[in-house]
N, C-alpha and C positions, 0 to 999 in steps of 0.2 A: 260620522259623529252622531250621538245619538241625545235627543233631547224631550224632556218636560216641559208640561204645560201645566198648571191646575188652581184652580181657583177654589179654595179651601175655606172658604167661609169663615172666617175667623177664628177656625180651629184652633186653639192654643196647645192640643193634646195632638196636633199633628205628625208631630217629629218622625216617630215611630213606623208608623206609617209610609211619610217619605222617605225614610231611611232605607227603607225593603225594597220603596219601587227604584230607587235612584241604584244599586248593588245590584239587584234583582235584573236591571237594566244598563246594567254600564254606563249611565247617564253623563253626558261631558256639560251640557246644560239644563238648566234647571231656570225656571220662573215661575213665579204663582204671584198670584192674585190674592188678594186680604188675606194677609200671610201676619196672625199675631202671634206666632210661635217663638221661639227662644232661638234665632239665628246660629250666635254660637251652641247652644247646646246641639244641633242640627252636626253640624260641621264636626263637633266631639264623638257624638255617636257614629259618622261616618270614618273618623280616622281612627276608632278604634278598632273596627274593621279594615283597615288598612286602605280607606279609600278615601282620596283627599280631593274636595273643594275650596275654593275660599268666595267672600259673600263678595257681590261685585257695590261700591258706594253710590248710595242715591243721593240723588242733586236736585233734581225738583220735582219726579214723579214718585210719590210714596207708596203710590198702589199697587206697585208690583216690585216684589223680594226677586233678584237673581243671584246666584250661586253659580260656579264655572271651574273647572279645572285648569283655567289662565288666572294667574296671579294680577292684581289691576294693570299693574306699568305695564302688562301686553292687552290692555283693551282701551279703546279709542273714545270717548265719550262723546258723544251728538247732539243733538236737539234734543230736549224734554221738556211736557209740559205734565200737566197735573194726570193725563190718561194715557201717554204713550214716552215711551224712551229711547230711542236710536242709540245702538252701540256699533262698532266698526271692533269684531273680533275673530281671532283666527282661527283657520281651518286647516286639516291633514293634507285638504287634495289642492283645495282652491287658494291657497293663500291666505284670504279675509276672503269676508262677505260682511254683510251690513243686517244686525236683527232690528225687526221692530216688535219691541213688547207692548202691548195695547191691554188696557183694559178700559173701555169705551163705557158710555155713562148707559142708565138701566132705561130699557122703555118706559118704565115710571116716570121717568125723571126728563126726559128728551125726546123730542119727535121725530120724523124723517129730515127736516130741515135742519136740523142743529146735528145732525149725526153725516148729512153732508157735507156741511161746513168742516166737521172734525175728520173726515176721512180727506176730504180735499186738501186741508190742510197735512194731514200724515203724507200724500202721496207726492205735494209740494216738497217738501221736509227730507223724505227718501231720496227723490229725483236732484234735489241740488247736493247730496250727498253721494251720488253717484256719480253726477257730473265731477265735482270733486277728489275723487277716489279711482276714476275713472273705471267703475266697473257695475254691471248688473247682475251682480252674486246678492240678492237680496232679498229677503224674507221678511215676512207680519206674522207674529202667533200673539195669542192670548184670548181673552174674552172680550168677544168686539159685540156682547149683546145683543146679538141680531145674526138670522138664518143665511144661508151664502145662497139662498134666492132676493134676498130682500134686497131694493133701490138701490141705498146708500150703497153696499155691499159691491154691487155689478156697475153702476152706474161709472160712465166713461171718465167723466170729470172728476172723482172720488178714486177708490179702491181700482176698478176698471177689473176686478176678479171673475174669472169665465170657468164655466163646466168641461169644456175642451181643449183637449190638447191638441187637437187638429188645428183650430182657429186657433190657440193663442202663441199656435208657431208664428207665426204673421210677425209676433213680437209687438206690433201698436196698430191701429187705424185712426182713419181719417175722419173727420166730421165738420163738415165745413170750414172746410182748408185747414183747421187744428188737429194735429197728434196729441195723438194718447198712448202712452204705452199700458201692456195688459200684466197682467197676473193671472197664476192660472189656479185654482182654487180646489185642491186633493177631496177636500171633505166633502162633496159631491158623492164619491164612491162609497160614502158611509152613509149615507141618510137612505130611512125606508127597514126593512125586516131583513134583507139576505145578509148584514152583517151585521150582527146584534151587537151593543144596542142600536137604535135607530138616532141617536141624538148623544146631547151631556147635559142636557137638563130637560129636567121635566117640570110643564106646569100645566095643570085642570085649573078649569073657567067656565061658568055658563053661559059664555058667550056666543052668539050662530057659528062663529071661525073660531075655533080652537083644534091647534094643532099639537099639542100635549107634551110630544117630544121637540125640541128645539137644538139645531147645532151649533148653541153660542161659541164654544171655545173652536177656534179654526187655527189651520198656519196655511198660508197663502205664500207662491212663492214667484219669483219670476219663470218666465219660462224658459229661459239659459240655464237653468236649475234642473229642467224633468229629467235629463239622460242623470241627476246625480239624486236624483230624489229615488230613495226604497220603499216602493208603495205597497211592498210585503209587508215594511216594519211600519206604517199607518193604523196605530189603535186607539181605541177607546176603552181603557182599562174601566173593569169591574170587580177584579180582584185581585189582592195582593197577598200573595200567601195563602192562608187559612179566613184572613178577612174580607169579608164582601164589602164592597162599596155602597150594594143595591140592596134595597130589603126584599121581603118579602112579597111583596105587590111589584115586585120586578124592577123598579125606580130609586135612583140615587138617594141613600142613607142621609137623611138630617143630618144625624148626631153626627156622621164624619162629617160631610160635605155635600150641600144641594148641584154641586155638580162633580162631572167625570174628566178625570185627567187624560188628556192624550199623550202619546209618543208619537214621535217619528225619527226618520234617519236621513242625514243627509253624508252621502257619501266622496 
């Protein structure tokens, strides 16, 4: 299955655009982030093309639009709060698995402490939905505001997402007699120059640490996942069609969107 991510800035002239990468892509899901586009008109333009979604209903998290090629009565609704939404929705190979959609609050706005709180809480929220379902088919995308080096991000208590697929076979460790179970975090393999771009957002600061490119939009997955994860089809689109994302200084277009949509496959 093949999925979207993107954080659209409030684009209301979006449609278009999505319309190309989700065909372009064979796209089964779809999320974004400040999504004030015209939902239905989105779904018209897609089945006029002969390819049908329908919007999945929001309950308490408005900040992120999804869209599915499951009709609702086959998606499971979960815990939501104002920055993240748990669905329990099916898959070709796995049965179900369990997404999480996040779009976490801005470094403006929340420090490292309130962004622990909020991943501890997400990884709570997961876990007793696993427990539940009885399964670790389970995935986080969206825009979690913060780089997959950063505390909240790795840290055991929280997210617990690792660079490694060596170590996050282990599947949990120990810490003073407490388990953790891990995630193992793809978008490591994109950050830096040998896969351009290096990030999905960029921001200049004259600050001493500025790091310019940033890998806010992630999906992060369990590690009973990697033998099903296609880290061929892991990108960070730039362009869609004839249209750039990026201007000319190499960096995500305003006018579309200050950040970069990913894909990936989960098979």
């Amino acid at each position: 299955m093949n999925y979207l991510f993107w954080n659209v800035h409030k684009n209301k002239n979006i449609n278009n655009i999505l319309c190309k990468i989700i065909i372009n892509n064979n796209i089964d899901i779809v999320a974004l982030a400040e999504y004030d586009g015209d939902g239905t008109q989105l779904l018209e333009m897609l089945s006029e093309k002969s390819f049908y979604l329908y919007e999945v209903p929001k309950i308490a998290c408005n900040r992120i639009s999804i869209f599915t090629k499951y009709n609702a009565n086959k998606i499971n609704h979960l815990k939501e709060t104002d920055h993240y939404t748990l669905k329990l929705i099916p898959h070709e190979s796995l049965g179900e698995h369990i997404i999480a959609f996040v779009h976490l609050s801005s470094n403006m706005y929340k420090d490292d402490y309130d962004k622990i709180v909020e991943l501890s809480s997400l990884r709570n929220a997961i876990e007793n939905e696993e427990n539940k379902f009885n399964t670790s088919n389970s995935i986080i995308v969206g825009d979690f505001n913060m780089n997959p080096f950063e505390k909240p991000i790795v840290l055991a208590s929280a997210t617990h997402a690792l660079s490694s697929r060596n170590v996050v076979e282990k599947l949990k460790r120990v810490i003073d007699k407490q388990e953790y179970k891990m995630f193992y975090n793809p978008m490591w393999n994109l950050l830096g120059d040998e896969s351009w771009p290096p990030g999905t957002y960029y921001y200049s600061n004259s600050s001493q640490i500025a790091y310019f490119w940033h890998m806010f939009d992630q999906v992060i997955i369990r590690p009973q996942l990697i033998n099903n994860f296609d880290f061929n089809e892991l990108h960070i689109l730039t362009k869609v069609d004839s249209i750039n994302l990026i201007n000319k200084n190499k960096i995500p277009d305003k006018t579309i969107s200050d950040h970069l949509p990913i894909l990936f496959r989960i098979i």
